[in-house]
N, C-alpha and C positions, 0 to 999 in steps of 0.2 A: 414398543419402546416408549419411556416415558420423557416427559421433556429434562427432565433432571440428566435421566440417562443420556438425551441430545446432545446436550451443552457438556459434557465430563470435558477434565485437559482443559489448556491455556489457548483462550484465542486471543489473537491480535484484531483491532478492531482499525481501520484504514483509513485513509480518506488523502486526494493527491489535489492541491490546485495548480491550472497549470494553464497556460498562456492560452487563447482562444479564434487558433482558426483552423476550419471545420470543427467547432465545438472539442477541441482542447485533443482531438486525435492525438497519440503517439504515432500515427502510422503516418503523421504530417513532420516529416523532419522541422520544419522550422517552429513547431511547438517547444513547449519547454515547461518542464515542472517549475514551480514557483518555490512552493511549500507543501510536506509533505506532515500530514498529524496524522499520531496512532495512538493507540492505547492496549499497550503488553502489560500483563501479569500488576494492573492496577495501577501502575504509572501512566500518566498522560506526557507522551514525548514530537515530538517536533523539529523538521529541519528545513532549514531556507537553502533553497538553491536547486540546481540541476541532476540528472543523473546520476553523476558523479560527486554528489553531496549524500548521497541514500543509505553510506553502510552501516550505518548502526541500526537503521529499519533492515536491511537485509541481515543482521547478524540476528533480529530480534524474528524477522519472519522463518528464518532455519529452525530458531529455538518451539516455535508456535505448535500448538495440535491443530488448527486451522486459520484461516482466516475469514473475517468478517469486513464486507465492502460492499457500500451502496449500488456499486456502479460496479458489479464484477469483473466485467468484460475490458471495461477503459481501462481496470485499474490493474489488471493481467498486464495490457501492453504495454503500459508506464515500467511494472515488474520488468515486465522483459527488456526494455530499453535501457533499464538499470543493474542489468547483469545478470537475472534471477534466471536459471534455467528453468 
């Protein structure tokens, strides 16, 4: 597989900032997203606020062939706290 072949389709690229105890856990209820930047289909977009500020990132991550996230792991839980199955 070549790298061209790698990368085919639309990825979303991620990124969550979010409140810091135990290092910004979602598995810590009293955490909280801050601000959430991504970058779909060559737009750079962004939202301020909580889980329930995320749908246009979730309407954008349904649309996505994959996603690209520093932090995969964190940013799975965050997903998940913000509705994503």
């Amino acid at each position: 597989m070549t790298k061209r072949e790698f990368f085919k389709g639309s990825p979303l690229v991620l990124d969550f900032e979010t409140s810091n105890i135990e290092y910004g856990t979602a598995l810590n209820p009293l955490n909280r997203i801050l601000l959430a930047c991504w970058s779909f289909n060559g737009v750079d977009k962004y939202a301020w606020g909580g889980e329930n500020s995320q749908q246009e990132l979730l309407k954008d991550i349904e649309k996505a062939d994959y996603l690209v996230a520093c932090n995969g792991k964190f940013e799975r839980q965050w997903l998940k706290r913000c509705g994503l199955d």
